[in-house]
N, C-alpha and C positions, 0 to 999 in steps of 0.2 A: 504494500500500500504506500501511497503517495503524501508526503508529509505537506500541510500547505501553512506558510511562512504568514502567513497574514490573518490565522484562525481568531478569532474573538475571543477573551477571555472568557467570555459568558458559557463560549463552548469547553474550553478548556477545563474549568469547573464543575463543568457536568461529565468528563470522562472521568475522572475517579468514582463518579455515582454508578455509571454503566456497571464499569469493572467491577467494582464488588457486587452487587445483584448478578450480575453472569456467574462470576465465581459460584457463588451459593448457588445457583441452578446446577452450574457444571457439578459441582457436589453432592447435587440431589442427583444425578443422572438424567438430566434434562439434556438434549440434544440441536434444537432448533426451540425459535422464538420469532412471535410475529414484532414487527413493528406498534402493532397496538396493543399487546400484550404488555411488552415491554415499559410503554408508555403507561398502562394504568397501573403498574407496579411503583413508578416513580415520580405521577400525579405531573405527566409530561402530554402532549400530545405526538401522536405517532409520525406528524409531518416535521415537528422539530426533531424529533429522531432522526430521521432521513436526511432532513437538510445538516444537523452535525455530524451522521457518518460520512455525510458525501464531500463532507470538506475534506476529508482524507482517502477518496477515490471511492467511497459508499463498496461493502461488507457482502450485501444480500442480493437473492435473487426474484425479479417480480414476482409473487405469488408463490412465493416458496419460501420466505422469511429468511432468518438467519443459522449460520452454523453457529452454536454459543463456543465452541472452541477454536473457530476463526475467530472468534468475536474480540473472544480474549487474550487471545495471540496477538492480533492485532492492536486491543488496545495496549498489550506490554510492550510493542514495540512502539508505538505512540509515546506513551509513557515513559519509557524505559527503565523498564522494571526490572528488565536483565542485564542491567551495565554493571552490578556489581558498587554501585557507588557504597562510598562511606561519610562518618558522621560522628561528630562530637559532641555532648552535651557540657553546656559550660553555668553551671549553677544546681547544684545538686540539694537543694532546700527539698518544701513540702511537694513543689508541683513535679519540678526534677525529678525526683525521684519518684512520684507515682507515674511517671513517664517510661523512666528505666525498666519500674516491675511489669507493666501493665499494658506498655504499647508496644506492637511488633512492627518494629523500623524494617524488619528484613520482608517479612510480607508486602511494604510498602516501597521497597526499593531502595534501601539504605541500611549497611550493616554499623551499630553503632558500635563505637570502636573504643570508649571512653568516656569516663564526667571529669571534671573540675568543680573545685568550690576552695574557698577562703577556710571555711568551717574546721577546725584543726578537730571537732571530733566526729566529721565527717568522711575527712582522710584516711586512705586506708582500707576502708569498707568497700565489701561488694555488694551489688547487688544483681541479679541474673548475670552471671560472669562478666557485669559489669564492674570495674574497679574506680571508685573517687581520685583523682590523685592532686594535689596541691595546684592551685591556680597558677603559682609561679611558673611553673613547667609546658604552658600552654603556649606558649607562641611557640618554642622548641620545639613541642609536642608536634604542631602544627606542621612547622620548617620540617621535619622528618618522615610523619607519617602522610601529609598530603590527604587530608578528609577531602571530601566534596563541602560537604555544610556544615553548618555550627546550629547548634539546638541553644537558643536563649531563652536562660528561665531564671537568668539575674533582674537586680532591684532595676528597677527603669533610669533610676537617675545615671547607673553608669551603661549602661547599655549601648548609648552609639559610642562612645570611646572604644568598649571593647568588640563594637563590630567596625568600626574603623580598623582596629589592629588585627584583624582577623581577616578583615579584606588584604590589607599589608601585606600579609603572611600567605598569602594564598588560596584563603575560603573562598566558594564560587557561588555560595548561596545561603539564607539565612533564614531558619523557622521560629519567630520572632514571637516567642508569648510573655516578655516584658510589660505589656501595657506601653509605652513607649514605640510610636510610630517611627519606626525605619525606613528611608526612603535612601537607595543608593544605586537608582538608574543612571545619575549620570558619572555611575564610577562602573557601568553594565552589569549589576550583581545583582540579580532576585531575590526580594522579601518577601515571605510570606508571615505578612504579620497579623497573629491569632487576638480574639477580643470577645472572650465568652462573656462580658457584657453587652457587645453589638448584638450577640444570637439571642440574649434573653431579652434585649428591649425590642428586637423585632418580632420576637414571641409576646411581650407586653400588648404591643399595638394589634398585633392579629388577636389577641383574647378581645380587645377592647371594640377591634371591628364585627368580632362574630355577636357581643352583646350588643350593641347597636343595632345589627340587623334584623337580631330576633326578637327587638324594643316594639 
């Protein structure tokens, strides 16, 4: 498939939704998938489907839907979920570390390789054969082992210093849940900056429009 250089953000955020709803079919032993299927599973419509596979040379055949294991193939190479990339986390506090136990970086395309933190009785500890080790040692860390991205789950205040210095060093990308908006396009480095207050106030307003409606 055809990768196209100009896809919409809007679409790009919706191929991690595909990809996991396939997955779980491909696991239930599901083989094909209609377009409208797929769409009332993800409260999409089936012609937006179409129009964002077809940014990347479109999957399926008329009247015969989809192969889910083309589907998914195709989105990992989209994706790329098979490059093997790596990952650092740098703040190993309360969220850090329910990170470390709890989320699978490697399902997602990223072997995490490491934490950092200040925290001396932090240092030391593992956690899922991950090891804390002394903040001091992170740029080194960085200069040697060459991660792809930095996982930020430090205080916000110091947060663009220490993705300044990580850009420095040779990070190529940043999963930013600081609280603390990062912006470093004009250094070409993607942020993805997390704000589970933006998801709860926009779950706030949708409670407030559905009581409205039923007023």
């Amino acid at each position: 498939m055809e990768k196209n250089q100009n896809v919409s953000r809007a679409v790009i955020q919706r191929l991690p939704r595909y990809y996991r709803h396939l997955s779980e079919l491909k696991e239930q032993g599901e083989e094909r998938i209609s377009s409208r299927k797929l769409a009332e599973m993800l409260g999409l419509t089936a012609s937006q489907i179409r129009q964002d596979f077809n940014c990347f040379g479109g999957f399926g055949q008329q009247g015969y839907g989809y192969s889910i294991d083309k589907l998914c193939e195709g989105l990992e190479e989209i994706l790329g979920l098979k490059q093997e990339r790596t990952a650092v986390l740098v703040g190993a506090g309360n969220l850090g570390r329910a990170l470390i136990k709890n989320f699978n970086f490697e399902s997602n395309g990223f072997r995490l390789l490491c934490a950092f933190d200040s925290d001396r009785m932090a240092i030391g500890h593992g956690m899922n054969g991950i090891t804390v080790r002394d903040v001091s040692e992170l740029y080194g860390y960085v200069d040697q082992n060459k991660p792809d991205i930095a996982v930020l789950t430090v205080p916000a205040d110091c947060a663009p210093q220490i993705a300044r210095e990580l850009v420095a060093h040779g990070i190529r990308g940043l999963w930013n849940f600081t609280g603390q908006d990062l912006h470093l396009e004009n250094l070409g480095i993607p942020v993805e900056n997390v704000h589970f207050s933006d998801n709860l106030m926009t779950l706030c307003y949708q409670v407030n429009q559905s009581e409205q409606n039923n007023m």
